[in-house]
C-alpha positions, 0 to 999 in steps of 0.5 A: 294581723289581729291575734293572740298568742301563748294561750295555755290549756292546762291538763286536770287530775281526777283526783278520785271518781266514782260512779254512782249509777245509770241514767235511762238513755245510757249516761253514767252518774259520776263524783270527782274532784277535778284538780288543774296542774299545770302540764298545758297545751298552748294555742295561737289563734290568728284572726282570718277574714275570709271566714275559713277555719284553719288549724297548725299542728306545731308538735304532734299531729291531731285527728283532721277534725279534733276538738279545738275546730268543732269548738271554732265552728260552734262558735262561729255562728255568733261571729260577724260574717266573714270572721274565721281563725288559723288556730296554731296548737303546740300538744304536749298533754298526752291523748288517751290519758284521762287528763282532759287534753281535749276538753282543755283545747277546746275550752281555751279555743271558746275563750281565745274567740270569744275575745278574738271575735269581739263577741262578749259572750257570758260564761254561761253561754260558752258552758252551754256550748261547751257541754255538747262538745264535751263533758269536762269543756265547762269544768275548763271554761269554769276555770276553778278546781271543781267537785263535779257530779251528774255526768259532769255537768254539776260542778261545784268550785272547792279549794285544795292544797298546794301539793305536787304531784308525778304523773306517769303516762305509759305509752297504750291509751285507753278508749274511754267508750270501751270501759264505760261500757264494760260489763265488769265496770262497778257503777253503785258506788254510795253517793258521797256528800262534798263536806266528807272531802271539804277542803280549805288550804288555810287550815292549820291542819294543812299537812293532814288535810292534804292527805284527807284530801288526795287519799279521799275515795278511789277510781272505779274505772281503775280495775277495767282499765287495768283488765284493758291496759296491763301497762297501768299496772305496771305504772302504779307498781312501778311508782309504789316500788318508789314508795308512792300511792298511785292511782289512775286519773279519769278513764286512764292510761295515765296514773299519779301520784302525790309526791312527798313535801320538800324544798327539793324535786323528788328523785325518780328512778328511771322510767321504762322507755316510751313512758311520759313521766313529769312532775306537776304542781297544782293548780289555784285558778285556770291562767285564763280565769275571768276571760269570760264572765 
């Protein structure tokens, strides 16, 4: 049977987000740095030819009809009659977290058929696709660590550092519809411009280039969230007893935080119990990068 197995969909950081206004039918205008780490999912698609889409939860168990079989079925009008797939998926990338899990999912899935199907379709036809699924799916697809503005559509590649960083996941989500549309939500945020974050990993300032870089800005979703969810507080407090500076990523629950340069991994006290707490690198490149082009 014709297939392809171990497809990773890596989780992204905001490393800072800012909304900057409104448009007329309701969408918000936002800035951020979107940085992949490499906490993935992993997909295996298996070829099916009575064109039926099929999926297999392999550790946690997702919504009936999740991203990863919208993607399919979007797709699946460019296959040849007949083609389906049996998508196995081994979550490991907390829903409700502000990290992308589910625009990473389907962005891998358009990438892992696009191939399985023979289909060649060019990057900019899955970023097409991509974008009504999801706000960050193109980012994904795109396969670079990106400044994205607009409401996630213009997104613009960027170079960081190599850093490592903690992330803390508590165990309340947060529903991104519920802050965006929050009364208290600040969203006049002054536009900033892309060479006041620039980054290049080749500067011989590279140790305080990466504190410009991951100190640059802030979350605005940050205070509703802590309103909605007292557990991110308690994430951010919890880090800064540890002498880190945390801040949410995305729309939350998750926060992160950047960990101190040395050879050795840092020592963590003890999390409460149910929080997800893992040390994370960054980033180069998406590991599919180039699967379409």
């Amino acid at each position: 049977m014709k297939a392809i197995y171990d497809l990773p969909a890596p989780a992204k950081l905001n490393l800072f987000l800012h909304i900057t206004g409104r448009r007329d039918d309701g969408y918000h205008l936002l800035q951020s740095v979107f940085m992949l780490i490499d906490w993935c999912d992993t997909l295996h698609v298996e070829l099916r030819r009575d064109g039926q889409l099929s999926r297999e939860d392999l550790t946690t168990e997702l919504p009936t009809d999740d991203l990863i079989l919208r993607a399919a079925r979007a797709l699946q009008p460019f296959a040849a009659p007949g083609q389906g797939a049996h998508i196995g998926v081994a979550k490991h990338v907390p829903a409700q977290a502000g990290m992308g899990g589910g625009s990473s999912d389907a962005a891998t899935c358009l990438l892992a058929l696009n191939r399985l199907w023979g289909l060649n379709l060019p990057l900019s036809r899955l970023a097409h696709i991509g974008l009504k699924l999801g706000a960050d799916v193109p980012f994904f697809l795109g396969g670079r660590n990106a400044w994205v503005e607009g409401v996630g559509e213009e997104i613009t590649p960027v170079t960081l550092p190599s850093a490592r960083f903690v992330v803390v996941k508590p165990p309340e989500g947060l529903d991104t519809r519920l802050i965006f549309s929050d009364s208290g939500l600040q969203r006049a945020t002054p536009v900033a411009i892309i060479s006041g974050f620039a980054a290049d990993s080749e500067s011989s300032e590279a140790t305080n280039l990466g504190n410009q870089v991951f100190d640059f800005g802030h979350n605005d979703l940050q205070p509703v969230a802590q309103r909605l969810c007292p557990a991110v507080t308690d994430a951010i407090e919890w880090l800064g007893t540890q002498g880190l500076k945390a801040r949410m990523t995305g729309s939350g629950s998750s926060v992160f935080a950047r960990l101190p340069q040395s050879p050795q991994e840092a020592e963590l006290l003890e999390a409460p119990e149910g929080w997800q707490v893992r040390q994370c690198s960054n980033l180069e490149v998406h590991p599919l990068l180039g699967w379409a082009t």
